[in-house]
N, C-alpha and C positions, 0 to 999 in steps of 0.2 A: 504494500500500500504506500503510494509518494502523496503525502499529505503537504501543502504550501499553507503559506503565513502569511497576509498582510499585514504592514504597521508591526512588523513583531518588535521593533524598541517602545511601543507606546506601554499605556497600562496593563492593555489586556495580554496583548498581543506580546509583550516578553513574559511574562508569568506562565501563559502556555505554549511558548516555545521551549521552556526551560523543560517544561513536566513533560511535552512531548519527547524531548532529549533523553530525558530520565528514565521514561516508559522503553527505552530503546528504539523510538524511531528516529529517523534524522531527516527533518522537517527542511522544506525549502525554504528560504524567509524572502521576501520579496521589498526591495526598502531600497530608499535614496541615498543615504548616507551610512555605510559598512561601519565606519567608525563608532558609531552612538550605538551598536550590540558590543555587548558584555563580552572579551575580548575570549573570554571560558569557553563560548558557543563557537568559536569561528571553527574548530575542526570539529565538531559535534551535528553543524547541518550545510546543505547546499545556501549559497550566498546566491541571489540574482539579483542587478544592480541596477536599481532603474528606476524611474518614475511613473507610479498609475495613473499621469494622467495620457503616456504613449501607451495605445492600444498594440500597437506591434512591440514593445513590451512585453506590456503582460503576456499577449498571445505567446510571447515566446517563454517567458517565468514559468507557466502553465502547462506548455506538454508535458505530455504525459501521467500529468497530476489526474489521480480520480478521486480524492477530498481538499475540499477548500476552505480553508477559514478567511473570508470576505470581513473585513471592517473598513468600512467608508470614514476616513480621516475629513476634520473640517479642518477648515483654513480660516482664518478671526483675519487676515491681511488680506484674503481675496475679495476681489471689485464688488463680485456676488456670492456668496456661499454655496447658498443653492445650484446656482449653475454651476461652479467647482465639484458639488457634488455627483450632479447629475454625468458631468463626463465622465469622472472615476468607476461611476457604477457604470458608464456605455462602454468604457474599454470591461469592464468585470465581468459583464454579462458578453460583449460576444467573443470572449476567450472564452466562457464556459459552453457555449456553442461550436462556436469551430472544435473543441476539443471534445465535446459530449461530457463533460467532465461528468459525475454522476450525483455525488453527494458535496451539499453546499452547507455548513455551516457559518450562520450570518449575523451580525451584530447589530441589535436595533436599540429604540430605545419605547418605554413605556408612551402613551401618547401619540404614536405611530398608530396605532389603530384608528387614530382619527382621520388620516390621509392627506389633511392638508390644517391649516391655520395656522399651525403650529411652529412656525420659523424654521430652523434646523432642522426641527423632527421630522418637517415633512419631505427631506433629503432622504431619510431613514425608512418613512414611508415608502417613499418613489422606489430605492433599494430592494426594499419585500416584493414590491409588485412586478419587479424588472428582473431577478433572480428568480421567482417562481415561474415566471413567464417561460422562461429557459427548458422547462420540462425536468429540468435535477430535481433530485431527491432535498430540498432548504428545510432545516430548521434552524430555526428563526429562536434567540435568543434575546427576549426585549426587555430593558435592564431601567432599572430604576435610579436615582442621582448618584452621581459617582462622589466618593467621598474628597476623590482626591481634587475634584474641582475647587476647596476647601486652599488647594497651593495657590491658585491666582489671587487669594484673598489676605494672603501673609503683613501685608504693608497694614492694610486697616484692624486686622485681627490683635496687630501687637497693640494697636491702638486700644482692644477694648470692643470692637464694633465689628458686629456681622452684618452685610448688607446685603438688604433681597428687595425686590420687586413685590415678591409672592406674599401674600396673606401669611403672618406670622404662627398663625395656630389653623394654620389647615394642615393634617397630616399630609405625607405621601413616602414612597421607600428609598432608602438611602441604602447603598452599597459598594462594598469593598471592589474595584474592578478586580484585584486578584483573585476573587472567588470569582470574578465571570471568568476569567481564565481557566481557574479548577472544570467548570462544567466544561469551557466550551474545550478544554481538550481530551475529557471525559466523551463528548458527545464525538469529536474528530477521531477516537479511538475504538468506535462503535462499528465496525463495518456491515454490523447487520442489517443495522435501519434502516429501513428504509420511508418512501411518504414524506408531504409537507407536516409542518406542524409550527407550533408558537409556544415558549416555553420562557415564563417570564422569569428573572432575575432579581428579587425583593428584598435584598440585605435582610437582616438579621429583626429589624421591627419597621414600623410606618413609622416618622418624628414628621412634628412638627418645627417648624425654623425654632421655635423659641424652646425645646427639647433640643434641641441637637446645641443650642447657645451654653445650657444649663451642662451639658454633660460637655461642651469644650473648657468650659470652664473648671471642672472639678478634673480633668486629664490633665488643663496645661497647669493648673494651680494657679489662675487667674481670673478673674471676672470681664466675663463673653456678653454683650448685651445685642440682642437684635435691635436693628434699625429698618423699619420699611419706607424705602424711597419709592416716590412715581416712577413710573415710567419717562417720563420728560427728563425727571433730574435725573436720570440711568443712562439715558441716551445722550445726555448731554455730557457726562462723564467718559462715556465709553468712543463718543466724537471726539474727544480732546484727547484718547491715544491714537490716532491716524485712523480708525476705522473708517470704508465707504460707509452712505448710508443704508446701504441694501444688506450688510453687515449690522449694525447697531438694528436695523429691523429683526431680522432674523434671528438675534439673540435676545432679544425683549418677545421677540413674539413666541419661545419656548417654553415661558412661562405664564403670559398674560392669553396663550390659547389654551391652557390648560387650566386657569385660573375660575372657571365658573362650572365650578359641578362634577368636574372631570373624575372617574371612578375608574383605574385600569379595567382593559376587557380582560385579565386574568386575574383571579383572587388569589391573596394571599393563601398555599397552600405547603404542607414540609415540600415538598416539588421545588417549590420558588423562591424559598427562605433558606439563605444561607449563613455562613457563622459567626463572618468578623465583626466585632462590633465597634461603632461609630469612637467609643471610646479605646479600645484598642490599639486601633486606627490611626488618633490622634498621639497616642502615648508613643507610638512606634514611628509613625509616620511625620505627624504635623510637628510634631514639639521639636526636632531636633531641624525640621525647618524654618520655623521661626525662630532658632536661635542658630544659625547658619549666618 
């Protein structure tokens, strides 16, 4: 079985190239810059060098591959996101065509069931419906806030202050990407399965913003206070680090289309719930980045 990797320096995407290493496969990794893997792996898997947004790339990353692990990478610098996305996924989808790849495991994000509103997500969206189209066998792993999102937040956090958009006490699920790692190289190590399917990724509990403030604060041994800003002061911020505006939309609008009612289409079930917890997380991960 030649299992390939997109993105494997990212979150997910090194955590299960690692474990597929370990399991004894030796995974393709498909990435722009060789140097940013963990220098351990380089004789442990095939290296292909290149960029997905060249379709004759990928198409060539890709022979002979018959499991894929597809994570559509955004770009916060690109003119559109969206449209960044969409080409990523038009070179991913007709590699997996021209090659009949068979079996596609895909990275989405919760809110994708909607198809569209939703800024980013509805790149993720576009993904589901563009890889199932294909005829492979996609499961679909749709993952709920990554915790590590929590690093772009370093400068205000030491301040004291967590900054959201989103209604302070409305739950939703927070998760470790290295546990979406754990399944998704569990499910790439599966060659049985076959069938589409959707298989959400719900960290450890639902939190609210003002829950996740309470429990950063008793990790870092500090006082974490939520702050909800508009949407205007968001965007006015996030214009004043060089974003287009088709960007500062599309990151405002992942929250504010989810923001009225929104209930994932998969329930919390032990399936979906995984182990790291938010506090964990912090103690391991964020604390020795904010004092970095």
């Amino acid at each position: 079985m030649t299992i390939a990797v997109t993105t494997p320096t990212g979150n997910v995407g090194s955590r299960t190239v690692r474990l597929l290493a370990q399991a004894g496969a030796r995974p393709r990794v498909l990435l722009r810059d060789p140097t940013r893997l963990d220098p351990g792996l380089h004789d442990l898997v095939d290296i292909a060098h290149g960029d997905l947004r060249d379709p004759a790339f990928v198409h060539t990353a890709t022979e002979g591959v018959d499991t894929l692990l597809w994570i559509t990478p955004e770009d916060f610098s690109a003119a559109d996101p969206l449209a960044d996305m969409a080409t990523l996924v038009d070179a991913g989808t007709a590699a997996v065509r021209a090659h009949r790849i068979p079996r596609i495991v895909l990275i989405s994000s919760v809110g994708a069931e909607l198809g569209t509103g939703a800024g980013l997500i509805d790149g993720l969206a576009h993904s589901e419906h563009a890889f199932t189209a294909t005829g492979a066998h996609v499961h679909t792993l749709r993952c709920g806030y990554y915790y590590t999102n929590l690093l772009a937040m370093t400068g205000e956090l030491r301040t004291g202050r967590l900054t959201t958009t989103a209604d302070p006490d409305r739950p939703m699920p927070w998760v470790d990407p290295r546990d979406i790692g754990d399944i998704a190289a569990a499910r790439l190590l599966s060659p049985h399965r076959t069938g589409t399917a959707v298989q959400a990724v719900h960290g450890p509990a639902d939190l609210t913003w003002t829950q996740a403030a309470d429990i950063l604060s008793a990790a870092l041994d500090t006082t974490i206070t939520v702050h909800q800003v508009t949407d205007e002061t968001m965007a006015a911020r996030l214009t004043q680090t060089g974003m287009s505006t088709k960007a500062v939309a599309a990151i405002l609008a992942m929250t504010s289309g989810l923001r009225d009612g929104f209930t994932p289409e998969q329930p919390r079930t032990p399936l979906t719930t995984t182990p790291t917890t938010l506090h964990a997380w912090a103690v391991t991960t964020l604390a020795p980045a904010l004092t970095a």
